[in-house]
KELUM-750887 format. One record per residue: x, y, z of N, C-alpha, C, O in turn. Coordinates in Angstrom, 1 decimal. Example, Ala and Ser with C-alpha at 12.3 -4.5 7.8 and 13.67 -1.06 7.14 Angstrom:
REM residues 2
   n_c1   n_c2   n_c3  ca_c1  ca_c2  ca_c3   c_c1   c_c2   c_c3   o_c1   o_c2   o_c3
   13.2   -5.7    7.8   12.3   -4.5    7.8   13.2   -3.3    7.8   14.2   -3.3    8.5
   12.8   -2.2    7.1   13.7   -1.1    7.1   12.9    0.0    7.9   13.4    1.1    8.0
END
This chain:
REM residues 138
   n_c1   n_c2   n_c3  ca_c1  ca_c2  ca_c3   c_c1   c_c2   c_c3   o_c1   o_c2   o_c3
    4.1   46.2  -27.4    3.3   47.4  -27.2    3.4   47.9  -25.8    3.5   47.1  -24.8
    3.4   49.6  -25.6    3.9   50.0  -24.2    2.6   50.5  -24.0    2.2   50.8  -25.1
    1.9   50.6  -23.2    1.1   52.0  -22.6    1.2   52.2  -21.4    1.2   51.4  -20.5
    1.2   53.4  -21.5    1.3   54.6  -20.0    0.2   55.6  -19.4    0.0   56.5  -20.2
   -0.3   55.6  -18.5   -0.9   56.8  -18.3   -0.7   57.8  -17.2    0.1   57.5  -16.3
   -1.4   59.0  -17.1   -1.1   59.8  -16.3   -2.1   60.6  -16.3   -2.9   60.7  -17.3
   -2.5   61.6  -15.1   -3.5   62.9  -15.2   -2.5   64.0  -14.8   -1.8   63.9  -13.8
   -2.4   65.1  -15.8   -2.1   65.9  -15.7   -2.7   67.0  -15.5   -3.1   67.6  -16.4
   -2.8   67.8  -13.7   -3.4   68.7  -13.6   -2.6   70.3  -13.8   -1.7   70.8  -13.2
   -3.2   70.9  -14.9   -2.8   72.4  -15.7   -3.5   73.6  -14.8   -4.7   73.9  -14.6
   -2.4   74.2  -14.2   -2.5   75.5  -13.7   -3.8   76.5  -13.9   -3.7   77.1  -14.9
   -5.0   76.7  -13.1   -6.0   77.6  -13.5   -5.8   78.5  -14.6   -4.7   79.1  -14.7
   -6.5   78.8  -15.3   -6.0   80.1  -16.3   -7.3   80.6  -16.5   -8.4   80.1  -16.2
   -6.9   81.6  -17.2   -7.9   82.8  -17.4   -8.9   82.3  -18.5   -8.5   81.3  -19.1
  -10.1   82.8  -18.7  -11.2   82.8  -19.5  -10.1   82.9  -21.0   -9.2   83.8  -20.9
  -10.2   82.0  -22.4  -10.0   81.9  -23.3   -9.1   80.8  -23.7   -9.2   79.7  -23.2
   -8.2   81.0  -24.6   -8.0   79.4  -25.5   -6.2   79.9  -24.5   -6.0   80.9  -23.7
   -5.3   79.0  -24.8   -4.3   78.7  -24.0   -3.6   77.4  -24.7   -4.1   76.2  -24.8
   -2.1   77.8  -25.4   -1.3   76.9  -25.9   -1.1   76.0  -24.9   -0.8   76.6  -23.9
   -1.0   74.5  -24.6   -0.3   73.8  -23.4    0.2   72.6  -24.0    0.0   71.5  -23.5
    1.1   72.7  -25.6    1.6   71.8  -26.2    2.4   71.2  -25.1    2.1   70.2  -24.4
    3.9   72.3  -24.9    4.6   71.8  -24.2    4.7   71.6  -22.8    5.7   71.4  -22.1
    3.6   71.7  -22.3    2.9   71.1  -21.3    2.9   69.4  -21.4    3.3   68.7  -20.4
    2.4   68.8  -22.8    1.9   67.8  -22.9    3.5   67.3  -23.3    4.2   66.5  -22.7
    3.7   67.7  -24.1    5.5   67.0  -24.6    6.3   66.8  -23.5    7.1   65.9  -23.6
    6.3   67.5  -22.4    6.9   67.1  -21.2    6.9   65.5  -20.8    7.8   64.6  -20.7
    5.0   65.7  -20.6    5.1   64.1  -19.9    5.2   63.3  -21.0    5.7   62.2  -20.7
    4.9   63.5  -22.3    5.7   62.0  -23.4    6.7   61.9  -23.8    7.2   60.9  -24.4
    7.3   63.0  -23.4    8.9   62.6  -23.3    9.6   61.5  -22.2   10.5   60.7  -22.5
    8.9   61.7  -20.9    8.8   60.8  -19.7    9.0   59.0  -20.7    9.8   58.2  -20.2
    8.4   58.8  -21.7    7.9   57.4  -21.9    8.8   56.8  -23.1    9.1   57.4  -24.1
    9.0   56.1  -23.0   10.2   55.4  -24.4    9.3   54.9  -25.2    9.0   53.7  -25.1
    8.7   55.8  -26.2    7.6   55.3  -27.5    8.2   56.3  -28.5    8.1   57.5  -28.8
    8.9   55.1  -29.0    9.7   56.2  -30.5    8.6   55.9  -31.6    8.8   56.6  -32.6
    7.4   55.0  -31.6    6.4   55.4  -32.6    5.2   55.1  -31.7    5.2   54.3  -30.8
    4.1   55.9  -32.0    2.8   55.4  -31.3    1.6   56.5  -31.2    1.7   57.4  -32.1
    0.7   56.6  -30.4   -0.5   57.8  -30.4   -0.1   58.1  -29.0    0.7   57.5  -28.2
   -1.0   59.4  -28.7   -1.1   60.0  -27.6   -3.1   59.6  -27.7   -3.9   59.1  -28.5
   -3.2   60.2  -26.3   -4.9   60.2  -26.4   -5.0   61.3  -25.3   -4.4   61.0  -24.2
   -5.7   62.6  -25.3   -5.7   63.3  -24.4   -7.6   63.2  -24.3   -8.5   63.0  -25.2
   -7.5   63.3  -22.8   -8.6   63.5  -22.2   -9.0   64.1  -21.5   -8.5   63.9  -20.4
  -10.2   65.4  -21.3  -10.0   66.3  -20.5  -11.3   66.0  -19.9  -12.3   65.7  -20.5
  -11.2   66.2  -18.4  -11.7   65.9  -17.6  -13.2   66.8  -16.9  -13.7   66.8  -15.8
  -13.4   67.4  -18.0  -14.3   68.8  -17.5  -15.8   69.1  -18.8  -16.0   68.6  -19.9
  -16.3   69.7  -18.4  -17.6   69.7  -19.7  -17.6   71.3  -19.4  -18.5   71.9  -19.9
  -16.8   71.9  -18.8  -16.8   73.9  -19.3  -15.6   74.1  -19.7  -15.1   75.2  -19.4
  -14.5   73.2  -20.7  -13.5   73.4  -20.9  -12.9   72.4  -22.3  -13.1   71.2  -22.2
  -12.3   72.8  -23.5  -12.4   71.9  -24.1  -10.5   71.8  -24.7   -9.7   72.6  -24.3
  -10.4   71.0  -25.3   -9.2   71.1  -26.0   -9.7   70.4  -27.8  -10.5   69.6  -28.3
   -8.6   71.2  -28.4   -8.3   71.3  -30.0   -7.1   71.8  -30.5   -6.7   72.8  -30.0
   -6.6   71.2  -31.4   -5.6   71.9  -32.1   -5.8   72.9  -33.4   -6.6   72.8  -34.3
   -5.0   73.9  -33.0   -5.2   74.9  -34.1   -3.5   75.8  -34.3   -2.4   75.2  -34.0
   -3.6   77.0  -34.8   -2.6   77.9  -34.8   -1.6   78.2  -33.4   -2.1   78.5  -32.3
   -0.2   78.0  -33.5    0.3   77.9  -32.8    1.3   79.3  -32.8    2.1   79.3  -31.9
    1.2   80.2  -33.6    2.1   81.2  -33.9    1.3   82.5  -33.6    1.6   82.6  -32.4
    0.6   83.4  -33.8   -0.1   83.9  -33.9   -1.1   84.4  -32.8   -2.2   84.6  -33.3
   -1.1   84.5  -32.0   -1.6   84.7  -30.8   -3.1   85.3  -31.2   -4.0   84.6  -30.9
   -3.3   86.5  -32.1   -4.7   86.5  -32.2   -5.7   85.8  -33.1   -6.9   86.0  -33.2
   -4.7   84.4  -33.7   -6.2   83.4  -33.6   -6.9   82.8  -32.3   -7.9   82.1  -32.3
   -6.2   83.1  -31.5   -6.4   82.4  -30.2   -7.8   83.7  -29.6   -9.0   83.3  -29.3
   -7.4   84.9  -29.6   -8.4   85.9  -29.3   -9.7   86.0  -30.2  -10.8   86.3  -29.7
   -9.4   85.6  -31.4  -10.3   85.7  -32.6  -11.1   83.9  -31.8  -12.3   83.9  -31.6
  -10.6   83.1  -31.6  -11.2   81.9  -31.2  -12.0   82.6  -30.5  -13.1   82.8  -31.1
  -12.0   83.1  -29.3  -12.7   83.1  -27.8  -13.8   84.2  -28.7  -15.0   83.9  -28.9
  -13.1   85.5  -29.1  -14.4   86.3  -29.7  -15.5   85.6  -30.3  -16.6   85.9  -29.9
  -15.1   84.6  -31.3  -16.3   84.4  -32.3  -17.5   83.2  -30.8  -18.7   83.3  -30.6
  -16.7   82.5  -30.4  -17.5   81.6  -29.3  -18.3   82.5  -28.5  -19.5   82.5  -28.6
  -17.6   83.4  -27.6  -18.3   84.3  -26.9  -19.9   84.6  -27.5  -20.9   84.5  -27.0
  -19.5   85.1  -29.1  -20.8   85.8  -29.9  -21.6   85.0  -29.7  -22.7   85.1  -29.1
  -20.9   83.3  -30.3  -21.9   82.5  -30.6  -23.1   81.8  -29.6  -24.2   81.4  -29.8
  -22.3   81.8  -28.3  -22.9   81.6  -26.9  -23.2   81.9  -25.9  -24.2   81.5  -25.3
  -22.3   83.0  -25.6  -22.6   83.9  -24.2  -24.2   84.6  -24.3  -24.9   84.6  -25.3
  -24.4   85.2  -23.0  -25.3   86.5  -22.7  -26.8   86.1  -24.0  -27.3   86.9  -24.8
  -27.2   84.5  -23.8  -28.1   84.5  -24.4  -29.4   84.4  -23.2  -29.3   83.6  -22.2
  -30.5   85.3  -23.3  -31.2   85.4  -22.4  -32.8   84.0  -22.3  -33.9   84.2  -21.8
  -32.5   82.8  -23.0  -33.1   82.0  -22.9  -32.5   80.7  -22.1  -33.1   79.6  -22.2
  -31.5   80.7  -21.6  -30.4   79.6  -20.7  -31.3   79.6  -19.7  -31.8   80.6  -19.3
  -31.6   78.3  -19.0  -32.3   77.9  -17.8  -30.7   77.9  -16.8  -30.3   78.7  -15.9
  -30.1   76.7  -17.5  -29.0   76.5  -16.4  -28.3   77.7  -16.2  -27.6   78.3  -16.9
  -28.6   78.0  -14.7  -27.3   79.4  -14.4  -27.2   79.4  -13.0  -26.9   80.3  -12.3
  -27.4   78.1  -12.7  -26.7   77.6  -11.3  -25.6   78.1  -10.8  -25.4   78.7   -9.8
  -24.3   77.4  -12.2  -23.4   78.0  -11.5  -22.5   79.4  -12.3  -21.3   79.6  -12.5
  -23.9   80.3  -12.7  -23.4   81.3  -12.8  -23.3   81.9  -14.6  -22.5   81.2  -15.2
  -23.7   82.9  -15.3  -24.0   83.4  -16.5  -23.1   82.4  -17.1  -23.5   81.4  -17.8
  -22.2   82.6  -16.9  -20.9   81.4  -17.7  -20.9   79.9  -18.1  -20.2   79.3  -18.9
  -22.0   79.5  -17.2  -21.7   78.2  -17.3  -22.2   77.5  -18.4  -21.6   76.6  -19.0
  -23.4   77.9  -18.4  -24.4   77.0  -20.2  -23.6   77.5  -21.2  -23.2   76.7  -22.0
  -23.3   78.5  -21.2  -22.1   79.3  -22.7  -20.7   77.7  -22.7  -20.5   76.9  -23.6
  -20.0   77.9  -21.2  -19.4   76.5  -21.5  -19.6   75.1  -21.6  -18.8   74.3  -21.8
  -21.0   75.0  -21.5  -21.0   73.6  -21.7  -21.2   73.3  -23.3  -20.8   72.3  -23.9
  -21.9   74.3  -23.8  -22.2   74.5  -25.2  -20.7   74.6  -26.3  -20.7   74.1  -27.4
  -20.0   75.0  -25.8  -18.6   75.3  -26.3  -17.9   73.9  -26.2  -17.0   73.7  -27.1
  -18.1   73.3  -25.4  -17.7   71.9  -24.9  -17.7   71.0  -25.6  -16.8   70.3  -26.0
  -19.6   71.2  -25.8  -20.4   70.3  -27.0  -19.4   70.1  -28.3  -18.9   69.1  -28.8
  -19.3   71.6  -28.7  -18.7   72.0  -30.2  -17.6   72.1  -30.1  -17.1   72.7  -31.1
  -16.8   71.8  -29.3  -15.3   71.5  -29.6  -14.6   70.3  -29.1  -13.5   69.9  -29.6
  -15.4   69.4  -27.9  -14.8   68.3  -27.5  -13.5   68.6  -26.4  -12.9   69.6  -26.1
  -13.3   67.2  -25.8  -12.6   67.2  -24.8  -11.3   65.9  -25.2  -10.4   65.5  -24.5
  -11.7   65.5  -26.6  -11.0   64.5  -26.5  -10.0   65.0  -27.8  -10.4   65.8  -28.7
   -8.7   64.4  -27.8   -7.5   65.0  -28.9   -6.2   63.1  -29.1   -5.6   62.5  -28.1
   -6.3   62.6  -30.4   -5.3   61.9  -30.9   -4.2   62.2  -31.8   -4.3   62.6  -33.0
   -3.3   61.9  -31.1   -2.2   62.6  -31.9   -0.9   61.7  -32.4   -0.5   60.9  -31.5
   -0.2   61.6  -33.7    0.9   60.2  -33.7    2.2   60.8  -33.0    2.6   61.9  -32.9
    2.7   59.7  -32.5    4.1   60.1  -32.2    4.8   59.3  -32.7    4.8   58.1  -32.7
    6.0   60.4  -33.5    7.2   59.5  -34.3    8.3   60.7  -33.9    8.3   61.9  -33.8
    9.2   59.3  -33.8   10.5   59.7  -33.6   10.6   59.8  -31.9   11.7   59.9  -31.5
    9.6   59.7  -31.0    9.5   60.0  -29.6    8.8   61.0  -29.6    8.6   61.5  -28.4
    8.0   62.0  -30.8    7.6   63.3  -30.6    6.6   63.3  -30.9    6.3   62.4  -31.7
    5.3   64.4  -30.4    4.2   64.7  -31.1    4.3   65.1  -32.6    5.1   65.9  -33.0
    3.3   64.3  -33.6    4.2   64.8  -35.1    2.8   66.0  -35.2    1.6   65.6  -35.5
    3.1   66.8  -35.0    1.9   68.1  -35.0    2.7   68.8  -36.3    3.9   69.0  -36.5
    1.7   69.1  -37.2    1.9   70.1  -38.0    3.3   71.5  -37.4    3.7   71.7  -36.3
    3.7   72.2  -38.7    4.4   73.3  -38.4    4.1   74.1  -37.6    4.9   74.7  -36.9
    2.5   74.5  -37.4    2.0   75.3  -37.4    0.6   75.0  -36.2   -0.4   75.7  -35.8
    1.0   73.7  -35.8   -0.5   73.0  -34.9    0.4   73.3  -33.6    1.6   73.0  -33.5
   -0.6   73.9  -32.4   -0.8   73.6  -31.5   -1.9   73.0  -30.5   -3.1   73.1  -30.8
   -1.2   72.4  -29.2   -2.6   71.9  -28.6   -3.2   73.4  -27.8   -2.5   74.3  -27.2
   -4.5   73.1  -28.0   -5.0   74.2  -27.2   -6.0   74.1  -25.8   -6.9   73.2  -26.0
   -6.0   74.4  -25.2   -7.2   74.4  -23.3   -8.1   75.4  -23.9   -7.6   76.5  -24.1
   -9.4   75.2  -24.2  -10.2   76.4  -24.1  -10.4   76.6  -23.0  -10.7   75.6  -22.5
  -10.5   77.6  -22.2  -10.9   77.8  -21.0  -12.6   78.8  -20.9  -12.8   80.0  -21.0
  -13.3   77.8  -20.6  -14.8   78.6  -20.8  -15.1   79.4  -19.6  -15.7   80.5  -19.8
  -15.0   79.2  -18.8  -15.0   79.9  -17.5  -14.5   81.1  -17.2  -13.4   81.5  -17.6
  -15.3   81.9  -16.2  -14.8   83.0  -16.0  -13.7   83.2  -15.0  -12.9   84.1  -14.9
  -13.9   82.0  -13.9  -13.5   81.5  -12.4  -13.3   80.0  -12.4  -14.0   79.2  -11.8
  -12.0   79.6  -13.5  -12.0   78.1  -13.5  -10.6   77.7  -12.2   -9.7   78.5  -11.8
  -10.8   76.4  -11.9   -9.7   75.7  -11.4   -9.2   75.4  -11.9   -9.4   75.4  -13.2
   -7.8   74.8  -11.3   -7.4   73.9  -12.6   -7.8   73.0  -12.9   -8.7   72.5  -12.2
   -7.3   72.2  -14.4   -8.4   71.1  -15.1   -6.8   70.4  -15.1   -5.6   70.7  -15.0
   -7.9   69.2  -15.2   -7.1   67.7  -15.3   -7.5   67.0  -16.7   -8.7   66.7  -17.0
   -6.1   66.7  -17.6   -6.0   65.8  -18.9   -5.5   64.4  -18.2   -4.8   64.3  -17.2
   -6.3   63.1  -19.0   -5.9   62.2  -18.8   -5.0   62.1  -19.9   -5.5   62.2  -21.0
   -3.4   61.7  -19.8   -2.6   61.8  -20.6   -2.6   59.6  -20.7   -2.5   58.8  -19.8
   -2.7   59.4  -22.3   -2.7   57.7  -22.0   -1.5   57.9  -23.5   -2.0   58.4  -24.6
   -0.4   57.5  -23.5    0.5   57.0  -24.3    1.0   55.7  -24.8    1.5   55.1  -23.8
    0.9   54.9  -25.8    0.5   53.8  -26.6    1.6   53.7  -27.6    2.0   54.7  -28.1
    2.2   52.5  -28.1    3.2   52.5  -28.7    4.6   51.6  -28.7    4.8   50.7  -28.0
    5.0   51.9  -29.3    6.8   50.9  -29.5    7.9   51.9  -29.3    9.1   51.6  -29.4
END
Protein backbone atom coordinates (compact mmCIF):
# COMPACT_ATOMS: atom_id res chain seq x y z
CA UNK A 1 0.00 0.00 0.00
CA UNK A 2 1.36 3.56 -1.17
CA UNK A 3 0.01 6.84 0.29
CA UNK A 4 0.82 10.30 -0.67
CA UNK A 5 -0.17 13.56 0.21
CA UNK A 6 -0.18 17.02 -0.87
CA UNK A 7 -2.11 20.60 -0.45
CA UNK A 8 -2.99 21.98 -3.35
CA UNK A 9 -3.42 25.64 -3.41
CA UNK A 10 -6.27 26.64 -6.47
CA UNK A 11 -6.10 30.04 -7.97
CA UNK A 12 -8.81 32.64 -6.33
CA UNK A 13 -11.87 32.52 -8.51
CA UNK A 14 -14.94 34.27 -8.80
CA UNK A 15 -18.18 33.78 -6.74
CA UNK A 16 -19.84 30.36 -8.15
CA UNK A 17 -19.20 26.59 -8.74
CA UNK A 18 -15.84 26.01 -10.92
CA UNK A 19 -14.74 22.60 -12.71
CA UNK A 20 -11.03 21.87 -11.14
CA UNK A 21 -11.09 17.99 -12.18
CA UNK A 22 -7.99 18.45 -14.07
CA UNK A 23 -6.55 20.44 -11.67
CA UNK A 24 -6.74 17.37 -9.35
CA UNK A 25 -5.66 14.62 -12.15
CA UNK A 26 -2.57 16.51 -12.48
CA UNK A 27 -1.26 15.87 -9.00
CA UNK A 28 -2.53 11.94 -9.18
CA UNK A 29 -0.95 11.46 -12.07
CA UNK A 30 2.35 12.55 -10.01
CA UNK A 31 1.83 9.07 -7.99
CA UNK A 32 2.21 5.41 -9.23
CA UNK A 33 -1.42 4.00 -7.87
CA UNK A 34 -2.73 2.03 -10.79
CA UNK A 35 -5.70 1.04 -8.23
CA UNK A 36 -6.69 3.01 -5.18
CA UNK A 37 -8.91 6.16 -3.66
CA UNK A 38 -8.27 9.75 -3.80
CA UNK A 39 -9.57 11.76 -0.61
CA UNK A 40 -10.03 15.50 -1.24
CA UNK A 41 -10.07 17.89 1.51
CA UNK A 42 -10.85 21.34 1.43
CA UNK A 43 -9.62 23.49 3.73
CA UNK A 44 -12.25 26.38 4.13
CA UNK A 45 -15.98 26.50 5.68
CA UNK A 46 -17.17 29.45 2.77
CA UNK A 47 -16.28 27.03 0.08
CA UNK A 48 -17.28 23.54 -0.69
CA UNK A 49 -16.50 20.85 -3.27
CA UNK A 50 -18.99 18.09 -5.11
CA UNK A 51 -19.26 16.30 -8.11
CA UNK A 52 -21.79 16.95 -10.54
CA UNK A 53 -22.24 17.83 -14.50
CA UNK A 54 -19.20 18.28 -16.32
CA UNK A 55 -20.46 19.37 -19.83
CA UNK A 56 -22.89 21.83 -19.60
CA UNK A 57 -21.83 24.90 -18.20
CA UNK A 58 -25.31 26.11 -17.12
CA UNK A 59 -25.76 23.49 -14.46
CA UNK A 60 -23.05 25.08 -12.90
CA UNK A 61 -25.02 28.62 -13.11
CA UNK A 62 -28.31 26.93 -12.35
CA UNK A 63 -26.12 25.45 -9.09
CA UNK A 64 -25.00 28.99 -7.73
CA UNK A 65 -28.75 30.42 -8.70
CA UNK A 66 -30.77 27.94 -6.82
CA UNK A 67 -28.13 28.37 -3.50
CA UNK A 68 -28.03 32.08 -3.85
CA UNK A 69 -32.18 31.83 -3.50
CA UNK A 70 -31.85 29.40 -0.89
CA UNK A 71 -29.31 31.51 1.34
CA UNK A 72 -28.30 34.85 0.46
CA UNK A 73 -29.81 38.38 1.51
CA UNK A 74 -31.70 36.69 4.39
CA UNK A 75 -32.31 39.54 6.87
CA UNK A 76 -32.20 37.38 10.10
CA UNK A 77 -28.12 36.37 9.87
CA UNK A 78 -26.32 37.75 13.07
CA UNK A 79 -22.97 36.69 11.61
CA UNK A 80 -21.81 39.52 9.18
CA UNK A 81 -18.53 40.13 10.44
CA UNK A 82 -17.04 39.37 7.61
CA UNK A 83 -19.37 40.73 5.37
CA UNK A 84 -23.30 39.97 3.73
CA UNK A 85 -21.58 36.83 2.14
CA UNK A 86 -20.31 35.10 4.70
CA UNK A 87 -23.32 33.19 6.81
CA UNK A 88 -24.87 32.41 3.06
CA UNK A 89 -21.26 30.47 2.78
CA UNK A 90 -21.03 28.81 5.62
CA UNK A 91 -24.52 27.48 5.19
CA UNK A 92 -23.74 26.31 1.69
CA UNK A 93 -20.71 24.61 3.23
CA UNK A 94 -22.95 22.86 5.72
CA UNK A 95 -25.06 21.48 2.68
CA UNK A 96 -22.56 20.57 0.39
CA UNK A 97 -19.41 19.56 2.29
CA UNK A 98 -15.80 19.92 1.89
CA UNK A 99 -14.89 16.41 1.75
CA UNK A 100 -14.92 14.16 -1.85
CA UNK A 101 -13.78 10.11 -2.30
CA UNK A 102 -13.07 9.01 -5.43
CA UNK A 103 -11.59 5.30 -6.94
CA UNK A 104 -8.74 5.24 -9.06
CA UNK A 105 -8.26 2.58 -11.61
CA UNK A 106 -6.10 2.22 -14.17
CA UNK A 107 -3.91 5.31 -12.59
CA UNK A 108 -7.18 7.51 -13.25
CA UNK A 109 -9.98 9.15 -11.47
CA UNK A 110 -12.86 6.56 -12.53
CA UNK A 111 -15.50 9.57 -12.51
CA UNK A 112 -18.58 9.03 -14.42
CA UNK A 113 -18.86 10.24 -18.28
CA UNK A 114 -20.41 13.00 -17.26
CA UNK A 115 -18.94 13.79 -13.42
CA UNK A 116 -16.91 16.49 -12.68
CA UNK A 117 -15.12 17.74 -9.53
CA UNK A 118 -16.46 21.02 -8.60
CA UNK A 119 -15.00 24.26 -6.03
CA UNK A 120 -18.09 26.10 -5.00
CA UNK A 121 -16.91 29.32 -4.48
CA UNK A 122 -19.21 31.05 -1.84
CA UNK A 123 -17.58 34.26 -1.55
CA UNK A 124 -17.81 37.34 -3.15
CA UNK A 125 -13.86 38.24 -2.37
CA UNK A 126 -12.27 34.75 -1.92
CA UNK A 127 -8.48 33.77 -1.86
CA UNK A 128 -7.24 31.04 -2.96
CA UNK A 129 -8.32 27.81 -1.25
CA UNK A 130 -6.23 24.92 -0.33
CA UNK A 131 -7.35 20.89 -1.07
CA UNK A 132 -5.63 18.47 0.90
CA UNK A 133 -4.91 16.03 -1.81
CA UNK A 134 -4.10 12.30 0.20
CA UNK A 135 -3.74 9.33 -2.55
CA UNK A 136 -3.95 5.64 -1.25
CA UNK A 137 -3.33 2.56 -3.19
CA UNK A 138 -1.28 -0.11 -5.25
Amino acid sequence: MQLYQTTLTLKAKQRGFHIITDEIDKVVAQYDVSVGMLHLFLQHTSATLSINENADPSVREDMESFFTDLADNKTYYIHTYEGRDDMPAHIKSSLLGQNLIIPITNGRLNLGTWQGIYLGEHRDFASGRKVVITVYGE
